[in-house]
N, C-alpha and C positions, 0 to 999 in steps of 0.2 A: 622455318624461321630460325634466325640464329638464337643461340644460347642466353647472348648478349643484350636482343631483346627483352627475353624471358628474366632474365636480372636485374634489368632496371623496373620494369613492371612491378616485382616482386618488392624492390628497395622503396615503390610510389606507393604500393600497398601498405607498409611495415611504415614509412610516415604519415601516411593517412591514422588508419587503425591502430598503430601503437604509440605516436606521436599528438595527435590530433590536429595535423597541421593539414590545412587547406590542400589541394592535389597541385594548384596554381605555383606555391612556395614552392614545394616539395620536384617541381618540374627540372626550377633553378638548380638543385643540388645533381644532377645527370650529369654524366661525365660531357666536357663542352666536345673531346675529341669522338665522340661516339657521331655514326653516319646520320642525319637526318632522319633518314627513312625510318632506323630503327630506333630514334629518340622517340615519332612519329609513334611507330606501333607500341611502341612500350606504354606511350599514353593511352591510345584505343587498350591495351589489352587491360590495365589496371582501371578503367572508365566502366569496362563488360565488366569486368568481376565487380566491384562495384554494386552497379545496375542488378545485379544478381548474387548479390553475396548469401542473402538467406536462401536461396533457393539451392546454391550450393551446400550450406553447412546439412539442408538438411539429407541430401545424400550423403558427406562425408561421418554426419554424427555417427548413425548405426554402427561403423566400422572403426571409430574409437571411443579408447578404454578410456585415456583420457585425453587434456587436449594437449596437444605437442608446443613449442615453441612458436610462437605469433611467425616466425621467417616460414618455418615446414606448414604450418597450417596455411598462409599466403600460396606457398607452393601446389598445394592441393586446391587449395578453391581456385587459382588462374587454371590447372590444369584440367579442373570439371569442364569450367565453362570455355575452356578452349576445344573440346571435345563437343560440350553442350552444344553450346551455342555461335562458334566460329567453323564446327563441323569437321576441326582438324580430326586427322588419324589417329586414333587410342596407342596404336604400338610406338607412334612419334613423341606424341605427346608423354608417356610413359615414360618413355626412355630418357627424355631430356629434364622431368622434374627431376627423375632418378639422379641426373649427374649434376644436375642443382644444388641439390640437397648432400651430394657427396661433396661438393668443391670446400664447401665450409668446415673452417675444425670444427665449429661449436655443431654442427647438424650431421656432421657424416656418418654419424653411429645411425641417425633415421631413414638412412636409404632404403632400407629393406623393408622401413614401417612404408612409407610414399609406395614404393613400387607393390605391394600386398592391398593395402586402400583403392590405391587409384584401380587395381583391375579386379577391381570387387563393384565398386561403383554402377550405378546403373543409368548411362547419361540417357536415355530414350525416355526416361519417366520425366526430365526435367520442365518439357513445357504443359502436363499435365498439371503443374502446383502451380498455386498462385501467384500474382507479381508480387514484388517486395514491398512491404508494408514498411509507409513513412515513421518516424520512431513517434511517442506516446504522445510525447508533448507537443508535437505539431497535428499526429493525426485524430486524435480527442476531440478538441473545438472544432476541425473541418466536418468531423462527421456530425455535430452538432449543428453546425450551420447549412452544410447539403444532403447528410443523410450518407450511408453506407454503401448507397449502391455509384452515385458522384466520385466518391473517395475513393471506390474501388477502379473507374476508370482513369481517375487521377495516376493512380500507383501504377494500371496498364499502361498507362502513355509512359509515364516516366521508367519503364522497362525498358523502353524501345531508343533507337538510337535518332535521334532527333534529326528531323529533316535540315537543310541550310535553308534560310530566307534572306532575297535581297530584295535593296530597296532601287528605284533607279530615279534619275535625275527625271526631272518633266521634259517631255518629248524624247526620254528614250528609252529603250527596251532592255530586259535583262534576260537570262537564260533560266527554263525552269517555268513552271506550273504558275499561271497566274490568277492569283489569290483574290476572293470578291470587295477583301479591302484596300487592293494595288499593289500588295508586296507578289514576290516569284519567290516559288519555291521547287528545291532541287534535292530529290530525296537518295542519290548520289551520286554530288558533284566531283569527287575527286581531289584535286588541287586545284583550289579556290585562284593562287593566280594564273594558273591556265584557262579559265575560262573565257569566253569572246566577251571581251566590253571591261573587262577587269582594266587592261594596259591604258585603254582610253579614258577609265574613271566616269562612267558609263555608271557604276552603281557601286554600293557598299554593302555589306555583311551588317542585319540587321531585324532580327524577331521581328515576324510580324505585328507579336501584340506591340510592341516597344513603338512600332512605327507608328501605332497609333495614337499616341500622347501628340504628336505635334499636330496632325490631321487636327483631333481636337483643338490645340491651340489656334490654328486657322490662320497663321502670318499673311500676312498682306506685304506686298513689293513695296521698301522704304522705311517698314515699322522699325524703327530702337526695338529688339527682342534681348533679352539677357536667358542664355541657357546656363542655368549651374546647376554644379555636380556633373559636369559637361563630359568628362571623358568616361568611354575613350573616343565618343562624340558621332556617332549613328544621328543624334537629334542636333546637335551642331550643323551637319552636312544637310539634311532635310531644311532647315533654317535657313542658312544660306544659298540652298537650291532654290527656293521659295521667293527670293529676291531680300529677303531682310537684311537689317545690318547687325550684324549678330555679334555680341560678347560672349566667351565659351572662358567659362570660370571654373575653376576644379582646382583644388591641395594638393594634388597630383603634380608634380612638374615630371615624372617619369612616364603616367600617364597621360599628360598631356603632349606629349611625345609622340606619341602612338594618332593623337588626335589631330597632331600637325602635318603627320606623313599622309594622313586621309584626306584631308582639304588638299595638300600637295597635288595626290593622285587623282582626286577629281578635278583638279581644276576650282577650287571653290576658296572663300577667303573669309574669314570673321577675325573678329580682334580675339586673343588668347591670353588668358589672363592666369596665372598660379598663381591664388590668395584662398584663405582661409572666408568663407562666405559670411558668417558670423563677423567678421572683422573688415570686409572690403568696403568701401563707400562707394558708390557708381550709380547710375542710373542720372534720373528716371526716364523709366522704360514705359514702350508701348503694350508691350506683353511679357512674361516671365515665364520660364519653363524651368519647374525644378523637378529631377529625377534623383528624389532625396535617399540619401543611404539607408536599406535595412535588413531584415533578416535574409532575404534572396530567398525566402522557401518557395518563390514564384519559377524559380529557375532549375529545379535537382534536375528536371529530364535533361538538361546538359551538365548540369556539375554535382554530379550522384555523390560525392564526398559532402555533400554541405551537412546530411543528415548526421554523419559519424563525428563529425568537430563538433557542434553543433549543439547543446541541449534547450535554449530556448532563455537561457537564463539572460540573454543580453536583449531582450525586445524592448522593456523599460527603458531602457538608458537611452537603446536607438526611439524610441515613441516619443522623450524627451528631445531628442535632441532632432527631432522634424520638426517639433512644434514650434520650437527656436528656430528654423530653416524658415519656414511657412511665413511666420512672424516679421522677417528679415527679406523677404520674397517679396511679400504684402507693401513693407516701407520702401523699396525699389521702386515701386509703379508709381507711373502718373495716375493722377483722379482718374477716374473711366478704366482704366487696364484692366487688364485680363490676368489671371494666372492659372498654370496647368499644375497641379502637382500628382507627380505621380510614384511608387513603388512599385517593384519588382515581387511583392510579399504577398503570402495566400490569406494572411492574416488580419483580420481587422481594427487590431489594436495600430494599423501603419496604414491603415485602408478608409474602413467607411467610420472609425472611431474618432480620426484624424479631423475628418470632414465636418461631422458633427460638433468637434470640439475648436476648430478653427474658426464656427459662424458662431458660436458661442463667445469667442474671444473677442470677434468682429462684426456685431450687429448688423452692420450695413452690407456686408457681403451677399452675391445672388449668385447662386447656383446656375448656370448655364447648363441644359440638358445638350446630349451628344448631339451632331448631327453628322454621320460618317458612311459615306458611302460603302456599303456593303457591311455594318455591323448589323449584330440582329438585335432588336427591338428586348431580347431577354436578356442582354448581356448590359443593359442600363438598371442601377439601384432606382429607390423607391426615391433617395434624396437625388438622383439626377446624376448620380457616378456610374464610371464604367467598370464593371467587374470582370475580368478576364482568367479564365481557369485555364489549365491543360489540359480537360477533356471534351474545350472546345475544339470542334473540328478535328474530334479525335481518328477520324476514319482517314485523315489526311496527315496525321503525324502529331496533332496537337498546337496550343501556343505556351508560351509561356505565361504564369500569373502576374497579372499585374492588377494593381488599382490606380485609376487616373478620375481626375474632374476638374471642371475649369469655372472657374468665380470669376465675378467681374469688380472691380473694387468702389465705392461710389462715389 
């Protein structure tokens, strides 16, 4: 691998970890002239250290006195787990921290600490320890609510490099393992637009749990549906596959860009809207689907940085400001409608707290229990919501967390 990768990797780490900036931001700052392929691995390689950064520290601790500069310490945890867990050559991988770590004024004097470390190290012990444990304030109430041994396959799944799931249009097929709730799953696709049915818009890139919120919502061919919070619009596409006539509303107009090139490639159309949802006037609608913004703790198995930016302290603000969404959801619909609301979040202050304090807002609201082909009978709360963990279907790569449920308004 060139050098070049191994330095951008390093620079995604040192804004994650010493920045606390998202790894998504941090992607944008990458040299634009650098090759694809190695902008590519430079993401995989700082995504596995990540995914295992304690599991490194605790090989490298033993062997320092103390700790070196956040850039040399990056350099040793990617070159564990490029060892560890990518299986690369210890004398390659060696060598090339070594001249990493020299190319910098401010690091060059640590070369000799890097190359002394690293071939001290003992990567053969690394899948003997644990997976990495979610930080306190996320993994405290999970083990409250499922227990220690849940939690622990939770942290196992999200070690692991997450399967791709796609979803496909009605009457056609996708590539990949097909799933008991209709998504395909592809546990290494490669390059996703190489794959057969990509060019004809055949299917889209979409968690299985995620695909679930609209199954739930149930559209019918004709219905007014208003999707918000729509990009980058996986449930947009399912909408208007479905036959509805779909509004895809999201603050995004950069991400809603992203949601216009996907209707494009399928073949598929809804009206698209950039406004602020709190502010938009529209409807009324025959059903509503909001995939409202929150903590994403539903999501680390693919974006392992979320725990390190992260400390919990913003759940308040996002809890308010659903409940304002929900509210604003609610006033869309015609009498009778339907609305799905759902997060991305392991947490119930965005989940089953939401639910509870939504029917409290609006007496007349009625929970609709799921009915979804191939969900399991445990993955439904006691109020009639759907709970979805990551150590569902963990034997097959997991899903991601979500909470969804659908009321009918009177």
């Amino acid at each position: 691998m060139a050098d070049e990768s191994r330095s951008m990797a390093v620079a995604l780490l040192d804004a994650v970890l010493g920045e606390g900036r998202l790894l998504s931001q941090a992607l944008a700052d990458l040299p634009h002239d650098a090759p694809p392929s190695e902008r590519a691995r430079a993401q995989r390689l700082a995504l596995t250290a990540l995914r295992h950064l304690e599991r490194a520290e605790r090989l490298l601790s033993p062997h320092l006195r103390k700790a070196p500069p956040l850039t040399v310490r990056n350099v040793l945890r990617l070159a564990v787990v490029e060892m560890a867990v990518e299986g690369a050559a210890p004398h390659g991988v060696v060598s090339a921290a070594v001249d990493l770590v020299r190319r910098g004024r401010r690091t060059q004097h640590l070369a000799g600490l890097v190359n002394a470390v690293l071939r001290k190290v003992a990567p053969a012990s690394f899948d003997r320890m644990p997976a990495q444990r979610m930080p306190m304030w996320l993994r405290q109430p999970l083990v409250r609510l499922w227990g220690r041994e849940v939690v622990a396959v939770i942290e196992a799944v999200q070690a692991g490099v997450p399967p791709l799931d796609l979803t496909a249009k009605p009457g056609a097929t996708a590539p990949g393992e097909a799933l008991p709730t209709g998504s395909f799953r592809l546990t290494h696709p490669g390059q996703v637009s190489a794959l057969p049915g990509y060019d004809a818009g055949d299917w889209w890139v979409q968690d299985a749990a995620a695909a679930l919120a609209v199954q739930l919502l149930a559209p019918a061919e004709g219905e007014a549906v208003a999707d918000l919070c729509a990009a980058p619009g996986g449930k947009t596409l399912q909408l208007a596959a479905a036959g509805a006539r779909v509004t895809a509303v999201d603050v995004s107009e950069a991400r809603l860009a992203r949601l216009r090139e996907n209707l494009a490639r399928c073949r598929l159309s809804a009206e698209v809207v950039a406004a602020d949802l709190l502010d938009w006037q529209g409807g009324p609608f025959d059903a509503v689907l909001l995939d409202a913004p929150c903590s994403a703790t539903g999501t680390i198995r693919r974006h392992p940085d979320l725990p390190f930016v992260k400390d919990g302290s913003e759940i308040p603000a996002l809890a308010e400001l659903q409940a304002a969404m929900i509210d604003r959801a609610l006033a869309l619909l015609k009498p009778g409608g339907r609305l799905v609301f759902c997060t991305c979040s392991l947490l119930p202050e965005e989940g089953e707290d939401q639910l509870a304090a939504m029917l409290a807002r609006h007496p007349g609201l009625r929970v609709e229990r799921p009915e979804i082909a191939g969900a399991e009978a445990g993955w439904v709360t006691e109020a009639g919501g759907l709970r979805l963990r990551p150590d569902l279907w963990a034997d097959r790569g997991g899903m991601d967390g979500f909470f969804m449920v659908r009321v009918r308004k009177p």
